[in-house]
C-alpha positions as CSV (number, residue, x, y, z in Angstrom):
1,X,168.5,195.9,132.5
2,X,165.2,197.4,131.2
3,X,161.9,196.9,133.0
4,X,159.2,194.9,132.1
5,X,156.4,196.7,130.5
6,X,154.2,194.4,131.3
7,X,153.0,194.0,128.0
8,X,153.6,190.7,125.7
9,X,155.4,191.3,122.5
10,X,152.6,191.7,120.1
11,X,153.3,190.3,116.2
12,X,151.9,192.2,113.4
13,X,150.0,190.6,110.2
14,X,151.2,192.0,107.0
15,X,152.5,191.8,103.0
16,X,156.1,190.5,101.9
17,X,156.7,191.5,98.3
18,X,159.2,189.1,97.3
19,X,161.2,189.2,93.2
20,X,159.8,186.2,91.6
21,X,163.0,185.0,90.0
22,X,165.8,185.6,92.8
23,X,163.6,185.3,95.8
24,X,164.9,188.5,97.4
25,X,163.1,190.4,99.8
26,X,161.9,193.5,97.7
27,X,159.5,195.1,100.7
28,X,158.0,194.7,103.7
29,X,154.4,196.3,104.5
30,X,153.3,195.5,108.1
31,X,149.9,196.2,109.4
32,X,150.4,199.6,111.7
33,X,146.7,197.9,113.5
34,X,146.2,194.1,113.2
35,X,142.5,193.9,112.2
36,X,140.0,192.5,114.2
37,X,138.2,190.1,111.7
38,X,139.6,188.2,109.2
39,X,137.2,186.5,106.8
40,X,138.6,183.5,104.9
41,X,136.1,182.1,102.3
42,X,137.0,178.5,100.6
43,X,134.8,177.2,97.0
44,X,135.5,173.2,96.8
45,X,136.8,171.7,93.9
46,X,134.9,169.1,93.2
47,X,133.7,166.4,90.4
48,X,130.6,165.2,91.8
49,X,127.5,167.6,91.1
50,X,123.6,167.2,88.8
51,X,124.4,165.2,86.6
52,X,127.8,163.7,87.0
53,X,128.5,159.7,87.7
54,X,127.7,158.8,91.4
55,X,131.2,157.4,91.8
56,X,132.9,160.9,91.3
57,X,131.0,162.7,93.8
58,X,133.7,162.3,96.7
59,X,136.6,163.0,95.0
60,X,138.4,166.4,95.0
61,X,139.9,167.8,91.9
62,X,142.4,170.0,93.7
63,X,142.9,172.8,96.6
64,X,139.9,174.9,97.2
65,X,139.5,178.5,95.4
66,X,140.3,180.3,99.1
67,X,139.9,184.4,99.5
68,X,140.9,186.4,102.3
69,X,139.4,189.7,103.3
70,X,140.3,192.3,105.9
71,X,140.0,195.9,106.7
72,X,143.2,198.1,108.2
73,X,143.5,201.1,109.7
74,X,146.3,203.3,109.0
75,X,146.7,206.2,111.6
76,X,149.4,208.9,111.5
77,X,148.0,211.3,114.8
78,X,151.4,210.1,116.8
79,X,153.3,210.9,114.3
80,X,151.9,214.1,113.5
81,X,151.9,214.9,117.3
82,X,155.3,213.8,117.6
83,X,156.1,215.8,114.4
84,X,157.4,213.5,112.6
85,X,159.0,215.1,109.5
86,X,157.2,212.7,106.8
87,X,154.1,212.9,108.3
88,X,154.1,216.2,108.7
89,X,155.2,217.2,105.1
90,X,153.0,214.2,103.1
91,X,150.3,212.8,105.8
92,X,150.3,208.6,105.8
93,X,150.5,208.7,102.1
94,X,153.6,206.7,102.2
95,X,151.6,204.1,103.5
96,X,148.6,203.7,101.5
97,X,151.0,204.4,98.0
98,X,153.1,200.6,99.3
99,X,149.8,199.3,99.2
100,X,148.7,200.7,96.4
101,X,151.7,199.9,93.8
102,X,151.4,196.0,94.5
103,X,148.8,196.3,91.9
104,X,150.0,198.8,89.6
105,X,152.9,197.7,86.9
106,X,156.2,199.3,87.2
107,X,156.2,203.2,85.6
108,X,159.5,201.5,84.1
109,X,158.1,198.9,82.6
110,X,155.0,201.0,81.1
111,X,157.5,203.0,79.4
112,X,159.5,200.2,77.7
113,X,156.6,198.6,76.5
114,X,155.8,201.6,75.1
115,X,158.7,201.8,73.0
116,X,158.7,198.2,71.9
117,X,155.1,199.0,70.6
118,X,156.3,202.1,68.8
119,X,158.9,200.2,67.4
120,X,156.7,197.8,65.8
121,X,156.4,194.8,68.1
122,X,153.3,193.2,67.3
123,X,152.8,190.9,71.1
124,X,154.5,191.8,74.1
125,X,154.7,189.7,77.1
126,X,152.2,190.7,80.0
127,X,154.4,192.3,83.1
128,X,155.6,189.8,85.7
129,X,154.4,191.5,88.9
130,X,156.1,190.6,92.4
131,X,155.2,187.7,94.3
132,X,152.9,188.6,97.5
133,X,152.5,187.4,100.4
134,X,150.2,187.5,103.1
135,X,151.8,186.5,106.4
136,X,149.5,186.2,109.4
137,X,151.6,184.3,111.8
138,X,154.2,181.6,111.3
139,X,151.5,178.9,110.0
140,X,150.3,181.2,107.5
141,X,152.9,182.3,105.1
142,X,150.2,182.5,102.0
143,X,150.9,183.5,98.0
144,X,147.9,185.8,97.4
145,X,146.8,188.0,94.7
146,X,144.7,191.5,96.0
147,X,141.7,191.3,94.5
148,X,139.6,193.9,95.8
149,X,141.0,197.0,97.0
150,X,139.5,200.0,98.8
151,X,140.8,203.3,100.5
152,X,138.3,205.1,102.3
153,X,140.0,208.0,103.8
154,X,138.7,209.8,106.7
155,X,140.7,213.0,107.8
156,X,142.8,215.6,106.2
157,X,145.5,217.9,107.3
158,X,145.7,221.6,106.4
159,X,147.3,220.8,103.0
160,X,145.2,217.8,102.6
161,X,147.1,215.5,103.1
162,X,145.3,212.4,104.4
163,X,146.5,211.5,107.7
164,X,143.5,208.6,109.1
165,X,142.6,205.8,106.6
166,X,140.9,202.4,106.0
167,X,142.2,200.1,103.6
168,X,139.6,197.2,102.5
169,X,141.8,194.0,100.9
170,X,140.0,191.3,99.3
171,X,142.8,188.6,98.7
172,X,143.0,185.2,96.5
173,X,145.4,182.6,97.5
174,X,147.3,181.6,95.0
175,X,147.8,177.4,95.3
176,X,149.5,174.9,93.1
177,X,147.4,174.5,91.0
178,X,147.8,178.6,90.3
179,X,152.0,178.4,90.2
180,X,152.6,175.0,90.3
181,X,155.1,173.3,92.3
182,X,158.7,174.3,90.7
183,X,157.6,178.2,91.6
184,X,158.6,179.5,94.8
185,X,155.2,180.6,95.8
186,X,153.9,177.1,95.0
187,X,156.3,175.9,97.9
188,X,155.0,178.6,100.0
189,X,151.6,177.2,99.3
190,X,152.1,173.2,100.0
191,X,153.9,174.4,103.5
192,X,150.8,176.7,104.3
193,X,149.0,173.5,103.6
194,X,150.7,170.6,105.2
195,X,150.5,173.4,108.5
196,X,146.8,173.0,108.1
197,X,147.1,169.3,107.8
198,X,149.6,169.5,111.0
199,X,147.2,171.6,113.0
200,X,144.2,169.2,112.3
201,X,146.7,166.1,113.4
202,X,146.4,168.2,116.6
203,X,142.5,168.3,117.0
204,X,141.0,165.9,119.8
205,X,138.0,163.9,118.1
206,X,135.0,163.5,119.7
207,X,132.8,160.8,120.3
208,X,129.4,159.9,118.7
209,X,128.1,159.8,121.7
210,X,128.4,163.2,121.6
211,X,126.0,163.4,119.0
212,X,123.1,161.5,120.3
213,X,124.1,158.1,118.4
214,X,125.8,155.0,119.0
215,X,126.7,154.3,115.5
216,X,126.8,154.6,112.0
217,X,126.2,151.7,110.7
């Protein structure tokens, strides 16, 4: 029997890279410190606006355009005064090159385009990149796209080697109307969704009293 530490089990926010045609697992990236703030910004999709018909201005032409920012810290003192053989030999690099690569295509895949160009190939395909997602408890399993990245990097070891870091993510998520609803990330989508739509089901409504009024009408 172990003893209780006393401590509740604390989840950690992070990225799931996942291969867009089987579905497999590819990596799994979690947040060494969850961040303090997390700033979610939606843009409505609307029809009403200057100049459209009165009769459209209530409707909704699809899910709003919503972004996610966050900053992480990425830390390897323990490590280094454990001595921890990676961290010792490369710093947290490790870390910040997982990050990094989500947005970079394959080396591979450079290559062979490459040599379909040399060979004479007029139009090649753009690179299919994995499918992330952000994953910041079980309601909110979100496709995103990194829009913004940063690496500010804030202490070296002797061989310079950096071994403290922030990492600034700016984030799109990626909705239906992005992957539609066959793809696997457009399921992900509709179930972050209908959570939202579960959650407000949840909410206890007020009263206009509340308010100062006794009606609307």
């Amino acid at each position: 029997m172990t003893a209780f530490t006393g401590s509740p089990y604390l989840i950690k926010g992070g990225i799931v890279l996942v291969d867009p045609q089987t579905s497999a697992i590819l990596r799994v990236i979690a947040l060494q410190y969850n961040p303090d703030t997390l700033t979610r910004t939606m843009q409505v999709h609307g029809t009403g606006g200057d100049g459209n018909n009165r009769s459209e201005a209530l409707r909704l032409t699809g899910p709003p355009t919503e972004t996610i920012k966050l900053e992480a810290e990425i830390d390897g003192t323990d490590q280094l005064e454990t001595a921890d053989k990676l961290t010792t030999n490369v710093g947290i690099q490790p870390q910040l090159a997982a990050l990094e690569t989500i947005i970079y295509p394959a080396s591979d895949h450079l290559i062979a385009n490459n040599n379909i160009s040399r060979a004479g190939t007029i139009e090649i395909a753009p690179m299919e990149s994995a499918l992330t997602l952000f994953i910041w408890n079980a309601n909110r399993i979100i496709p995103v796209r990194i829009t913004e990245f940063s690496i500010t990097e804030e202490a070296f070891d002797v061989n310079l080697n950096p071994i403290r870091a922030k990492v600034s993510l700016g984030m799109r998520v990626l909705n239906v109307d992005d992957l539609g609803f066959d793809n696997k990330g457009g399921n992900l989508y509709m179930s972050y969704q209908q959570n939202k739509e579960r959650l407000a089901a949840m909410f206890i409504s007020g009263s206009l009293s509340k308010l100062g009024i006794k009606a609307i009408v």
